[in-house]
Each structure stands twice: as C-alpha cells, then as structure tokens.
GUZA-879034 format. One record per residue (C-alpha): residue in one letter; x, y, z. Coordinates in Angstrom, 1 decimal, m for minus. Example, Ala and Ser with C-alpha at 12.3 -4.5 7.8 and 13.67 -1.06 7.14 Angstrom:
BEGIN
+------+--------+--------+--------+
! resn !     px !     py !     pz !
+------+--------+--------+--------+
!    a !   12.3 !   m4.5 !    7.8 !
!    s !   13.7 !   m1.1 !    7.1 !
+------+--------+--------+--------+
//
This chain:
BEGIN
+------+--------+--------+--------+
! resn !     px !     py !     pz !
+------+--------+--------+--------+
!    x !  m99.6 !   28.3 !   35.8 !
!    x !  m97.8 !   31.8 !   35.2 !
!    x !  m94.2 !   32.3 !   35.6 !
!    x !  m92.8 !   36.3 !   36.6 !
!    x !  m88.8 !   36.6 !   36.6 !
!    x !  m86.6 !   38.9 !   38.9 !
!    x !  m82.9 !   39.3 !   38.4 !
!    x !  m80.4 !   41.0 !   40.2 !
!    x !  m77.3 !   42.3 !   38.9 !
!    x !  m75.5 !   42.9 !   42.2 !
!    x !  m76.1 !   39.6 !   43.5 !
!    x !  m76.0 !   37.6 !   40.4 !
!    x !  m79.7 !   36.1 !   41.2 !
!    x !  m82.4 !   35.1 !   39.4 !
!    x !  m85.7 !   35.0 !   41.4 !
!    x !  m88.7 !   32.6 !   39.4 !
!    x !  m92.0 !   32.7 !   41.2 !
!    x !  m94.7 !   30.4 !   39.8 !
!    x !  m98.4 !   31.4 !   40.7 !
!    x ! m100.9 !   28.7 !   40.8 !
!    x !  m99.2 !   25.2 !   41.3 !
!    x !  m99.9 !   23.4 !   44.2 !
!    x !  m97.1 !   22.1 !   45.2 !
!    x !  m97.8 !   20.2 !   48.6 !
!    x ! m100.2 !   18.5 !   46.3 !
!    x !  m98.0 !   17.3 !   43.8 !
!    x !  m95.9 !   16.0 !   46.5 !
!    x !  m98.6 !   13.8 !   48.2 !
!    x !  m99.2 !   12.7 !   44.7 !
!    x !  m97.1 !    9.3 !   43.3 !
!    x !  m93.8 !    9.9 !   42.0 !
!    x !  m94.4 !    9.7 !   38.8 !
!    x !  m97.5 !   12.1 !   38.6 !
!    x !  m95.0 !   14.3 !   40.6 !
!    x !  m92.2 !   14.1 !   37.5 !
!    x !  m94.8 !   15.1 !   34.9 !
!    x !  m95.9 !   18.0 !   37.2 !
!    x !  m92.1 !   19.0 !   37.2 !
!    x !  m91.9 !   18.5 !   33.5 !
!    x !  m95.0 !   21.0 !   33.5 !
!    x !  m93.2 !   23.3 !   35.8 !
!    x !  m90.0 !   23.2 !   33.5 !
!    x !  m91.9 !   24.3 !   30.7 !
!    x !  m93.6 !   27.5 !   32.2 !
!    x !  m90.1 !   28.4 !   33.4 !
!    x !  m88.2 !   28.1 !   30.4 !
!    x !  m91.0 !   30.0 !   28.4 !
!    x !  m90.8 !   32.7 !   30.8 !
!    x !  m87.4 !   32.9 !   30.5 !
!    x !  m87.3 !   32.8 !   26.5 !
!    x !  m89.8 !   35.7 !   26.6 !
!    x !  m87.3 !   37.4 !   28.4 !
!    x !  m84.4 !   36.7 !   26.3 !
!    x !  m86.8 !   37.3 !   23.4 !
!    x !  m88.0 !   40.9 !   25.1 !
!    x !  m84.6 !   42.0 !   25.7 !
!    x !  m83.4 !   42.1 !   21.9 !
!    x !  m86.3 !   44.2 !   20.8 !
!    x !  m85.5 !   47.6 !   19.6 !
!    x !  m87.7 !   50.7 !   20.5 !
!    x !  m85.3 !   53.6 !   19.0 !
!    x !  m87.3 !   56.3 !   17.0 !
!    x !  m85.7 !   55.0 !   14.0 !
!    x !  m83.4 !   52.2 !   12.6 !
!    x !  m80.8 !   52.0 !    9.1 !
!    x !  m81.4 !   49.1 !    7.0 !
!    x !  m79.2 !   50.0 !    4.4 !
!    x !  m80.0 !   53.2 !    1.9 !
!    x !  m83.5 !   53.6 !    3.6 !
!    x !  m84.4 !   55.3 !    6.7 !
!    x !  m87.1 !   52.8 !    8.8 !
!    x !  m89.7 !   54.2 !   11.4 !
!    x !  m90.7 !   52.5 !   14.3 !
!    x !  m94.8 !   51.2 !   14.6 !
!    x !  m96.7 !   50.3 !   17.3 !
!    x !  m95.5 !   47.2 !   19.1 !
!    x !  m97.6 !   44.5 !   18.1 !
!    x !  m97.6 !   40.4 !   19.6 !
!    x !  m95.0 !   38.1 !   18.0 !
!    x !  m95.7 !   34.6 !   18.0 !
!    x !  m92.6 !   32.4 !   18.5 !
!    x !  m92.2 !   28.7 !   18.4 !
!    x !  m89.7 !   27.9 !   21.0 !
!    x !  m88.1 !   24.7 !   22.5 !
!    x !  m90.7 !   25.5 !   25.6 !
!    x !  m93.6 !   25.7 !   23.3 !
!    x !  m95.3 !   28.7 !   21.8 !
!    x !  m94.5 !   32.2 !   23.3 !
!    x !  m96.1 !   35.9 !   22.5 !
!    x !  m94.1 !   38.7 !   22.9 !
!    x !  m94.6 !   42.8 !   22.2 !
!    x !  m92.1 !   43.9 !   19.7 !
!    x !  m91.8 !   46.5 !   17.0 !
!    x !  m92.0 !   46.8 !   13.5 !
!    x !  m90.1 !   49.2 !   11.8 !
!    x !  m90.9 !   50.8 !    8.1 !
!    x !  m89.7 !   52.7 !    5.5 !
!    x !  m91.8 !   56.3 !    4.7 !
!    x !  m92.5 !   54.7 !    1.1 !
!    x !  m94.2 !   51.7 !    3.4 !
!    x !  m93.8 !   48.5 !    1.5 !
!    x !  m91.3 !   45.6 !    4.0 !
!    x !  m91.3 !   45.9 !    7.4 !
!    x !  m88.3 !   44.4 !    9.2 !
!    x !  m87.9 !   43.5 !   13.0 !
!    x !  m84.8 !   43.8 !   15.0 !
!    x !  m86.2 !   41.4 !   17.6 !
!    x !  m86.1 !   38.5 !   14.8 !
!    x !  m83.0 !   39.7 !   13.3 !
!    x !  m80.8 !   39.9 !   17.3 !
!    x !  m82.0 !   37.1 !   17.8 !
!    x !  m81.0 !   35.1 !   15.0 !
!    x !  m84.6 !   34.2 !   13.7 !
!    x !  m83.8 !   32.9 !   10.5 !
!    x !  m86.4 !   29.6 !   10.2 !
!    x !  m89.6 !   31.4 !   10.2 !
!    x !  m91.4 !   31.5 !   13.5 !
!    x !  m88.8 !   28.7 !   15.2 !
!    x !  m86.4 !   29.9 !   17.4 !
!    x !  m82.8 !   28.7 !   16.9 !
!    x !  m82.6 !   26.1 !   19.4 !
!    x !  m86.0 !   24.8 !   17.9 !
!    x !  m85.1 !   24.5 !   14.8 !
!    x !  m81.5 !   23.0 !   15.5 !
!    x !  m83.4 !   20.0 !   17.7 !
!    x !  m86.1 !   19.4 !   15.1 !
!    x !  m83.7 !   19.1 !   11.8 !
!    x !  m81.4 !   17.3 !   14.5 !
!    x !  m83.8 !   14.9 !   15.0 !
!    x !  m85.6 !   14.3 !   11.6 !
!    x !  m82.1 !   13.2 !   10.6 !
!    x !  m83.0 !    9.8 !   12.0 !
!    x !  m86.7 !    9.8 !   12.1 !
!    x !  m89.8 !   10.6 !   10.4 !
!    x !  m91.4 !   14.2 !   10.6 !
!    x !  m94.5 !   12.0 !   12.5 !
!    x !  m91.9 !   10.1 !   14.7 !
!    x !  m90.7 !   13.3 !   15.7 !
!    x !  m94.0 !   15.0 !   16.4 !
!    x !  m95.0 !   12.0 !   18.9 !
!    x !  m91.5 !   12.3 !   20.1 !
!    x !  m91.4 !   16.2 !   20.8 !
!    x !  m95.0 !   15.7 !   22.3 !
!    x !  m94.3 !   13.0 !   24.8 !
!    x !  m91.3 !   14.5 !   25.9 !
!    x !  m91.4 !   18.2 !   25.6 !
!    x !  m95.2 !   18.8 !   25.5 !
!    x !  m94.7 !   20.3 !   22.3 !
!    x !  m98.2 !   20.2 !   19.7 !
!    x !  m96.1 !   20.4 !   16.4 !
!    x !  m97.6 !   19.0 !   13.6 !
!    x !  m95.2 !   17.2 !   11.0 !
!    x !  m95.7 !   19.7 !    8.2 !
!    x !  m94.6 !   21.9 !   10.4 !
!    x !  m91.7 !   20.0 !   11.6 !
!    x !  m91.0 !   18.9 !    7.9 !
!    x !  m91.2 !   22.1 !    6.3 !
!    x !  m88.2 !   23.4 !    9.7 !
!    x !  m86.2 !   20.7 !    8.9 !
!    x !  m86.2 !   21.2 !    4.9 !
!    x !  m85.2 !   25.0 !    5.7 !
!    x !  m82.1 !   24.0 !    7.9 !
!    x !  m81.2 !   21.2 !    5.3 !
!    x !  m81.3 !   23.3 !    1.9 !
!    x !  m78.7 !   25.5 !    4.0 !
!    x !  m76.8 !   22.4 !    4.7 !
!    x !  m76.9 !   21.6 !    1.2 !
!    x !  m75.6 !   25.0 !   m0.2 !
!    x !  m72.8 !   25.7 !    2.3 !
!    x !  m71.8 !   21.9 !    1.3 !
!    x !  m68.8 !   23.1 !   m0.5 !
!    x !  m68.3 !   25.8 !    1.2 !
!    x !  m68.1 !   24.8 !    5.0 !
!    x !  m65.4 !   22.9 !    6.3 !
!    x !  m66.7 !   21.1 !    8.8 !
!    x !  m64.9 !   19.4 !   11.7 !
!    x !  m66.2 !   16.2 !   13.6 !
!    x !  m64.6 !   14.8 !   17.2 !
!    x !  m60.6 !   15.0 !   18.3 !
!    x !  m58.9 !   12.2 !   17.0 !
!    x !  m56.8 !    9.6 !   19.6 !
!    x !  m54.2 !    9.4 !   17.3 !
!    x !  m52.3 !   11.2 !   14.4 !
!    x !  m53.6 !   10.0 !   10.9 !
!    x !  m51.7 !    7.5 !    8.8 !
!    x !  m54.1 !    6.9 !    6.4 !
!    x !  m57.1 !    8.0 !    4.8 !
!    x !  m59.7 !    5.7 !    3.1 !
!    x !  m61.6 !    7.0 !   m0.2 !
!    x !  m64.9 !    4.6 !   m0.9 !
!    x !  m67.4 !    4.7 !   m3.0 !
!    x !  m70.3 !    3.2 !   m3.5 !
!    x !  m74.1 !    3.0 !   m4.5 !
!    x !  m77.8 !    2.1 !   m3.5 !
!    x !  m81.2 !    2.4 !   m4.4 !
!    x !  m83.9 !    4.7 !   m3.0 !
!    x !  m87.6 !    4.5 !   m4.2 !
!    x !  m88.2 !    7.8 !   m6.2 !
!    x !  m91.6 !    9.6 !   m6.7 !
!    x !  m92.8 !    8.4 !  m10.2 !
!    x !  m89.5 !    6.4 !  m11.1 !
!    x !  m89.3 !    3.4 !   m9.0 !
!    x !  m86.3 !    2.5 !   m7.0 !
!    x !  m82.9 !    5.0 !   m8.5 !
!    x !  m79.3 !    4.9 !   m7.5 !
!    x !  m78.5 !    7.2 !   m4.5 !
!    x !  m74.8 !    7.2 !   m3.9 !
!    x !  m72.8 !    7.2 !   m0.8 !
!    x !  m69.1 !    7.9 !   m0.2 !
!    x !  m67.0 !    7.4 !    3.2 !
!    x !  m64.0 !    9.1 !    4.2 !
!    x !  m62.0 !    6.8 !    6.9 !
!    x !  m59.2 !    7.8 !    8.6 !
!    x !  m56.7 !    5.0 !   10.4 !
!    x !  m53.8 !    5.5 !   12.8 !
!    x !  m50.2 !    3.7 !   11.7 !
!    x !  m51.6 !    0.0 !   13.1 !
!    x !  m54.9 !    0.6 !   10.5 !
!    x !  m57.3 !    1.6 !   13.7 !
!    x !  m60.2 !    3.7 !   11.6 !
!    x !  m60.4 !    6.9 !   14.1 !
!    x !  m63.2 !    8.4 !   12.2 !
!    x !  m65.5 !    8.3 !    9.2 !
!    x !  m67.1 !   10.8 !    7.4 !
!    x !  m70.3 !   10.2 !    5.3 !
!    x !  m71.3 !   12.1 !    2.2 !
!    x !  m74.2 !   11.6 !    0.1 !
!    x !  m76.1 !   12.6 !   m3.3 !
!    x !  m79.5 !   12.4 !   m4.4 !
!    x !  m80.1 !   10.0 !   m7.7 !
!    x !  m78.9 !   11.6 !  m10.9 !
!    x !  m77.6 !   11.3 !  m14.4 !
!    x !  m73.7 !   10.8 !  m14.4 !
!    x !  m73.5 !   11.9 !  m10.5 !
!    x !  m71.6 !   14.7 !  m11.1 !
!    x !  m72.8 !   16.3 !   m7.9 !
!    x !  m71.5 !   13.5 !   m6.0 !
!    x !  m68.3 !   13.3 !   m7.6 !
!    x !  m68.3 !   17.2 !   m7.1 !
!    x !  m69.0 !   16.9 !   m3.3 !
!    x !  m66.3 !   14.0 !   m2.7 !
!    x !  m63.5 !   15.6 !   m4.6 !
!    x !  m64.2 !   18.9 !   m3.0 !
!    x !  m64.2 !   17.4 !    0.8 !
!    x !  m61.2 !   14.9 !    0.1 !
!    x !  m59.1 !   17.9 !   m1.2 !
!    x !  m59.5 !   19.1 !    2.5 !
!    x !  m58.8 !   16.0 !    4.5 !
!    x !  m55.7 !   15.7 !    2.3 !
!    x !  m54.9 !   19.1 !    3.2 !
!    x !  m55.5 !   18.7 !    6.8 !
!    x !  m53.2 !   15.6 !    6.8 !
!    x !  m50.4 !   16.2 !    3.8 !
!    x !  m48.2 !   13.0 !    5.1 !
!    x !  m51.3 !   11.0 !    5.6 !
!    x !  m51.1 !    8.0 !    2.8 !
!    x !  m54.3 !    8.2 !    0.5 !
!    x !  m55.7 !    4.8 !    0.1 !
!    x !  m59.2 !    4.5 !   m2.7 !
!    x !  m61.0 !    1.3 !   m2.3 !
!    x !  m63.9 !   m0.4 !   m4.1 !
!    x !  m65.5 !   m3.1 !   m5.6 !
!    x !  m65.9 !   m4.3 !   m9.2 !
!    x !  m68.2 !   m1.7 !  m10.0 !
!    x !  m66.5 !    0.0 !  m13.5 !
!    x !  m67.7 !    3.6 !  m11.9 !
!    x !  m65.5 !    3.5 !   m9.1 !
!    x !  m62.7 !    3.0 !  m10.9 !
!    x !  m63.3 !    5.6 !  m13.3 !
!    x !  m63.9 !    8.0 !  m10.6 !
!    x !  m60.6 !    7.1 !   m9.1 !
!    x !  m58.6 !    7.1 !  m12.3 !
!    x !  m60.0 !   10.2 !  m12.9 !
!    x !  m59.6 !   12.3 !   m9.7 !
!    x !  m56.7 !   10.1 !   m7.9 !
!    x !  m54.6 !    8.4 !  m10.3 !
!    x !  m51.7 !    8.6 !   m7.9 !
!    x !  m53.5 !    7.0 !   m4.6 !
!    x !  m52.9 !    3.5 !   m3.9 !
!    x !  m56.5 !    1.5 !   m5.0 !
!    x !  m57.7 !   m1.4 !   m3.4 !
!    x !  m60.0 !   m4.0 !   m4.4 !
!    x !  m62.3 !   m5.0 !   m1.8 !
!    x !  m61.5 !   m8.4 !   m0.6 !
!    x !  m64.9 !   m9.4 !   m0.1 !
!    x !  m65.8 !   m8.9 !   m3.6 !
!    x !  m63.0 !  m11.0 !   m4.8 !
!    x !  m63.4 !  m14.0 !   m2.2 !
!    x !  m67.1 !  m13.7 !   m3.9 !
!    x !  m66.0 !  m13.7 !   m7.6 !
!    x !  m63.1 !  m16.5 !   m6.5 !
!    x !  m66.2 !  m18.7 !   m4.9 !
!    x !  m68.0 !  m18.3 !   m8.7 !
!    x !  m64.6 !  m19.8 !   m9.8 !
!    x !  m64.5 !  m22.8 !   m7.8 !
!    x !  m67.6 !  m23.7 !   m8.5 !
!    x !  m67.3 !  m23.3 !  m12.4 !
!    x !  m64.4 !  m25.8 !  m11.8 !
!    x !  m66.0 !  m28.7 !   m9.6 !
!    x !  m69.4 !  m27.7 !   m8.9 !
!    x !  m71.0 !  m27.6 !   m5.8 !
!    x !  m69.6 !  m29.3 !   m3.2 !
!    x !  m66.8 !  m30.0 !   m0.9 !
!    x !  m64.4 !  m30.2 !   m3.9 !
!    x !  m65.2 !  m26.8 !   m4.5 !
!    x !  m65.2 !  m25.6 !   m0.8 !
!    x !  m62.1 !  m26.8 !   m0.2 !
!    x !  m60.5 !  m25.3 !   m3.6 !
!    x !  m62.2 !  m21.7 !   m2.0 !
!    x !  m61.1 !  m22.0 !    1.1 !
!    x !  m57.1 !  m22.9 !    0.4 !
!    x !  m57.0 !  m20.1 !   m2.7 !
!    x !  m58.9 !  m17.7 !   m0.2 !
!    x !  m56.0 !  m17.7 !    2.2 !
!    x !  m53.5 !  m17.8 !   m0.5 !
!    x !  m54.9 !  m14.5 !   m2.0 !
!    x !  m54.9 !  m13.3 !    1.7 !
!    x !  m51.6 !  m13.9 !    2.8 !
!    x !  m49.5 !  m14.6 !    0.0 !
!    x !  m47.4 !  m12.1 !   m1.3 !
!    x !  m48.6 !  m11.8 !   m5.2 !
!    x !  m51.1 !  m14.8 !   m4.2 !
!    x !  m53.6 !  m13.2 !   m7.1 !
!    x !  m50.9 !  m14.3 !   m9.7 !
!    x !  m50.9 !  m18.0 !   m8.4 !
!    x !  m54.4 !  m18.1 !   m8.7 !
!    x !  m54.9 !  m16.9 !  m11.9 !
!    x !  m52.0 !  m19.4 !  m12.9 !
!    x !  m54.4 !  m22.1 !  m11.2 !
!    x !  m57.3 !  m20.5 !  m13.1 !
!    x !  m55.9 !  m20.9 !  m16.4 !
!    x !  m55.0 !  m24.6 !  m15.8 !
!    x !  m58.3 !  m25.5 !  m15.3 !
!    x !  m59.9 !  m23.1 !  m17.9 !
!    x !  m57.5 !  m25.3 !  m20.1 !
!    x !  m58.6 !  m28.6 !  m18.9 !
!    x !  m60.9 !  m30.6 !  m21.4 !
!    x !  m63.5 !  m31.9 !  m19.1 !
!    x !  m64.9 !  m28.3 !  m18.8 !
!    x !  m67.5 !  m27.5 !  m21.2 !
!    x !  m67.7 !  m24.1 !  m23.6 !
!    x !  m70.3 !  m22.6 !  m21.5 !
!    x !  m68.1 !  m23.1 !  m18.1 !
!    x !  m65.0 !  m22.3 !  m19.9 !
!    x !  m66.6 !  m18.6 !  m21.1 !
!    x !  m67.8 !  m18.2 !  m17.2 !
!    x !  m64.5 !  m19.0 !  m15.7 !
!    x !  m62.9 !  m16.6 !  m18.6 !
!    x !  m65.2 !  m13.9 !  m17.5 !
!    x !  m63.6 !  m14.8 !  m13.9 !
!    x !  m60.3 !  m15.1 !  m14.5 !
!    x !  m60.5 !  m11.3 !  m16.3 !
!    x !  m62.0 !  m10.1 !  m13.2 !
!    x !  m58.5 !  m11.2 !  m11.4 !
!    x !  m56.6 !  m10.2 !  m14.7 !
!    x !  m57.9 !   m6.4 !  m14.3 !
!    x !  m57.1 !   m5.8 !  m10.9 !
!    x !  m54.3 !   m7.6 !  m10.2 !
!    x !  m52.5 !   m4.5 !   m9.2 !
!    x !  m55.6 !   m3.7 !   m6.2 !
!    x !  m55.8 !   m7.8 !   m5.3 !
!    x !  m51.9 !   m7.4 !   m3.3 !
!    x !  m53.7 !   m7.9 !    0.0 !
!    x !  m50.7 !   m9.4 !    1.4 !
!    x !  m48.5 !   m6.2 !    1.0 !
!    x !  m51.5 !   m3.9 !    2.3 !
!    x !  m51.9 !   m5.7 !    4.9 !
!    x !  m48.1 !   m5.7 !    6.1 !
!    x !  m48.8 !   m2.3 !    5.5 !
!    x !  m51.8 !   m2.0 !    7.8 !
!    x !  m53.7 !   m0.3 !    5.2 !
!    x !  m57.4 !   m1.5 !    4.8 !
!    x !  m58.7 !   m4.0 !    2.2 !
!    x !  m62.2 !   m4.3 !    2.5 !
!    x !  m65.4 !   m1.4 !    1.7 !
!    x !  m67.4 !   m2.8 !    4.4 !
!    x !  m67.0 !    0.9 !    6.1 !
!    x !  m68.7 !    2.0 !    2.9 !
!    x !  m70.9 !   m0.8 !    2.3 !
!    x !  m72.7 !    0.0 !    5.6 !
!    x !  m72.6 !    3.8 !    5.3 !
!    x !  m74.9 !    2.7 !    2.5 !
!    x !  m77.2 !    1.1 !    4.6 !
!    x !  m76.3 !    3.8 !    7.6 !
!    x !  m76.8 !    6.8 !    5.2 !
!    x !  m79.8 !    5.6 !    2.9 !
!    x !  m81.3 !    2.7 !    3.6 !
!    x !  m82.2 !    2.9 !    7.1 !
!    x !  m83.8 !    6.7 !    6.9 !
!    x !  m84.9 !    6.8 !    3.0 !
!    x !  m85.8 !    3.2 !    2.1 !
!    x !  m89.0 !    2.8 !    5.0 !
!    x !  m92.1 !    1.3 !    4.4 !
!    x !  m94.3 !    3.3 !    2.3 !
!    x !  m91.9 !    6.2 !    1.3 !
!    x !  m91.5 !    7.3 !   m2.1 !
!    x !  m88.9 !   10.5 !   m2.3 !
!    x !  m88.6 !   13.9 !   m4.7 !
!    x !  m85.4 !   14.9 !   m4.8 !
!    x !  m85.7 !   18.3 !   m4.3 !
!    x !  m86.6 !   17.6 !   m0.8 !
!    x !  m84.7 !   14.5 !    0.3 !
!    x !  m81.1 !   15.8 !   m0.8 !
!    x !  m81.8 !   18.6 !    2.5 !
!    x !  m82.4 !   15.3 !    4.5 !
!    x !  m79.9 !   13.6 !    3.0 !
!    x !  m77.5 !   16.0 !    3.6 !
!    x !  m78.7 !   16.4 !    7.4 !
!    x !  m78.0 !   13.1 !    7.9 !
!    x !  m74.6 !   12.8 !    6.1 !
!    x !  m73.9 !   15.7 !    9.0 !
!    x !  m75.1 !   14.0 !   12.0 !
!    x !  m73.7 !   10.5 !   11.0 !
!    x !  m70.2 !   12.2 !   10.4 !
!    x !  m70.5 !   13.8 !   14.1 !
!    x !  m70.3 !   17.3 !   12.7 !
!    x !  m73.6 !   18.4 !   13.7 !
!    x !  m71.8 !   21.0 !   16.7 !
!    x !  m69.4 !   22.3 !   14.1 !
!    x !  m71.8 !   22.8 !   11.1 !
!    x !  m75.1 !   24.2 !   13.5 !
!    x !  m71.9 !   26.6 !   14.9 !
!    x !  m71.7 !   27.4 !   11.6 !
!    x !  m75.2 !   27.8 !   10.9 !
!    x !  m75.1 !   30.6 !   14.3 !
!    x !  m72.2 !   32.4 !   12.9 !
!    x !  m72.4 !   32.9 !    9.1 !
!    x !  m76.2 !   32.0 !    8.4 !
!    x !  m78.6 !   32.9 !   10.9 !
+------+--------+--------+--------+
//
C-alpha cells in the first residue's frame, strides 16, 4: 500500500488517497481481520504524513551559518528516520563547510532530532514505556501494537539517551506533576532504602525518597518519587532530595514541613543535618514492631504478651505523651527479678529505642494535628520505584546505566512525564 497527500490551504483539507487496498474485501472479511487491515491502513497514513512533516523542514538555500563557518549545500541524499509509524526515507540535504570535515542537517535540527535516528514522538513513547517494562517487553509490545520491528538494543540504547538527559537536568528542571484539589498544608519528607542486584557486587542499597503533600484534614494530594543509584555515603541522593525539597518549600512557604522515618540512624542524620527545624516523626509501624519485641521479652509468646501489645499499642496511639507511660511500664518490668540478664539487656536495647525518639513517638498530638505518622508512602515507593522495575528475575544492573532508568521512572511515577518531555522539546531537543 502507498499513501500520496493533497492539502489545500483555502479550504483547510487534507486529501489521503491510498493505492492498492482492497477495501470491499476487507469489509467482506471478519471484523477482526478488518481492524488489523485498518491498523495497517493507519500506519501507511501516518508515515505518509511524517514524511511530509519531515520534507517540509528541509532546507535547500545555497548556503547556511552555523556559527563562524560558512556551510554549502550537497546533493540531497535519503534519510532514514525511525518514526512512531515505522521507518521512513526522505531526500534531504547536507550542508558542509569549504574545509569539509562535519556535515550538519537542518532537516534533523527543525525538527528536533536529537536521539539519533528516532523521531521525537518515538523516542518520548519508548523511554515512556521502558519506564515500566523491559527493553524486550517493550519490543513485543511496540510490535503487536504498532507493527513496529525494533529490536531491544535498539530500544535500550533510545531510552538510555532520554534518561542520561533526565539525569543531568535533575537539578536543574523544576518539574511540575497534576493540579492539586486542594491547597497544601503539609508536606511529607521520607526516606528510605532497598536493595538492587548490582553487576559483580551482589545485591547494594538503592535509595528512594517521597515527597507527600496533604491538605489541612492530612489527605496526601500527591507524591513525588526520587531515586539514586547505590553508592558510598549517598551524597547524590541527599543532593537530589535537598535540592527538590528546597523547591516544594518554596512553592508552598506556609505549608508545615513534616520528615518522617524509621529507626534507621541514616535518616535521622540526614534530617538533623538538612532540616533541623521540621517537625520528625517516627514511623508508627516501626515502633508498634519494636513495642511487640518488648512484650514478648516480658512474658513470652503468648496471649499475655498479645494482650500487653495490644493495650500499650493504643496507648502509644491515642494518648497524649503515651510513649512516656510506656517506657515507665518498660522500666518496671526491666526491673523485675524474674527476668533474666539476657532478657533484661534486650528489653534495655528496647526501651533506648523509645528513650531516643521520644520527641518523634507523640502520635497523639500529630494526629490531632492531622499530620501523617507512618512511611508506608515511602515504604512502597521503594517497592514502586525499585523493586518492581530493577529487582526482576535474572537482572543484574551497572550503574551507569540504570540511574537513566531509574530516573525515568522516578518521572513517570511522580506524573511529571508531560512537564519534563515539555522540557525535553523546549530546552534540549
């Protein structure tokens, strides 16, 4: 089948004529063999129709400027394109300097060809999808549905392109994810990390951190993802988070600024070192867990214990300053006799747990406050962010090439994939 294109300017019309389709046979044909000849029939049309966008972009002036240099055209010569359509040829010029050397084409740079032989569209699909599956998964994918033959290096090597840019305008890019139903009360730091099978290292810590926003009754409107490659002291993490939180503050200077982890010492160390004045919260999972350990230190395994859980749970919940009556309960039964040494130094390690972050364990006051108390938001992103994409069957990572991934997916998760490909049209390509 051959598409040939007439438009007309006065009427606003665009004629398509397809040669060599059969149509009355198509239609005598079942439905569904009829779809897949439409399907067809859609992709001669839109290739016609990209050649033409493609075609009218070229340059044939004489000459061009590209900077100091004067560049003479050549003879026009076929361009092969990858496009959303499939693979399209067009004539177009080269242009040279009188010292020879680089050519450069205006047709490529008009049209904003700036991931090698993928047209825009293209490439924003295929690094669009590779976010959430494999370079094969998307080659079956683009086949069945498109009619596209890519083959996953191919499709790899696109979507490494479009994610090293995501990684370098990281910093630099403020990027801006759905309207919000409601004006921001609070925003939610978290922390957090997980482990990723590394080529030649076994599994390494990948971090993730969330930033949640909540509306005055502690509704989350939104979370952002961000996300770092394993590393020695994860300064680029901490880089990345500090650098995007000092813009959400910005965006919302009333908002209150709420950090919340778990036990983990490097989460608290980030937040004592980068937002001393925020309000921290222990996650309240993690210390119904560690109060669990307790109970059972005190009357083993059983019902006794259960019950002991279950009544200093609620306390710690809804109690104002409940997390000083249990340590005062704690302590009375570190102190009891009966215990043996080795119990005694478990519970002590318990009771410090409760000791240290007293101040982060006043879930009754946060909650009055409608402020979050639990990282499950950041607990999943973890799963969400890492495991689910990076942690497959079979995969083994460098992290040269999984931080463009990583950063991809951190995008698309965060619904900011219109804003930062926008971005990607206006400043990069």
């Amino acid at each position: 089948m051959k598409a040939s294109i007439s438009a007309d300017a006065m009427t606003n019309e665009l004629t398509i004529t397809i040669q060599d389709v059969d149509w009355e046979k198509n239609c005598r044909a079942s439905f569904y063999a009829g779809e897949v000849q439409v399907r067809e029939l859609l992709q001669v049309i839109g290739q016609a129709l990209t050649v033409e966008l493609l075609s009218r972009k070229d340059v044939t002036a004489p000459r061009v400027k590209e900077g100091e240099p004067t560049y003479y055209r050549k003879e026009a010569t076929p361009g092969h394109y990858q496009t959303l359509y499939g693979e399209v040829v067009v004539r177009r010029h080269l242009y040279q300097s009188s010292a020879g050397g680089e050519t450069v084409c205006p047709l490529e740079q008009n049209c904003q060809l700036s991931f090698g032989s993928a047209t825009p569209l293209l490439a924003e699909v295929v690094s669009f999808k590779l976010a959430s599956q494999t370079a094969g998964e998307v080659e079956q994918d683009l086949a069945k549905c498109q009619g596209l033959a890519l083959s996953d290096t191919y499709l790899r090597a696109l979507g490494e392109q479009v994610g090293q840019l995501a990684v370098e305008k990281a910093e630099g890019w403020q990027l801006c994810g759905p309207a919000l139903t409601a004006p921001v009360a609070t925003i939610a730091t978290g922390v957090d990390g997980t482990t990723m099978p590394i080529v030649n290292e076994a599994y390494k810590e990948a971090m993730c951190g969330t930033i949640a926003v909540y509306d005055t009754q502690g509704t989350r409107l939104h979370t952002e993802y961000l996300g770092s490659m394993p590393e020695a002291g994860k300064a680029t993490f901490a880089a990345r988070v500090t650098t995007r939180m000092a813009q959400v503050l910005a965006r919302y200077p009333t908002a209150r600024h709420v950090c919340l982890g778990d036990g983990a010492k490097w989460n608290w160390d980030f937040f004592a070192a980068h937002y001393p004045s925020a309000l921290w919260v222990l996650d309240f999972y993690h210390a119904a867990t560690h109060l669990h350990t307790a109970a059972e230190l005190i009357f083993g395994a059983g019902v006794n214990a259960e019950a002991y859980y279950d009544h200093w749970r609620t306390t710690l919940l809804d109690a104002p300053n409940g997390v000083a009556a249990l340590l005062r309960s704690l302590i009375y039964y570190r102190n009891r006799a009966a215990l043996p040494p080795r119990t005694v130094k478990a519970l002590e390690t318990e009771l410090n747990y409760f000791r240290t972050h007293t101040a982060e364990m006043q879930y009754a006051d946060f909650r009055a406050a409608k402020l979050p108390i639990g990282s499950g938001v950041t607990e999943a992103g973890c799963k969400e962010l890492i495991k689910a994409r990076f942690c497959r069957s079979g995969m083994r990572w460098k992290r040269a090439t999984g931080a463009p991934l990583l950063q991809l997916r951190a995008i698309r998760l965060s619904q900011h994939w219109d804003s930062f490909w926008a971005k990607v049209m206006r400043y990069a390509a």
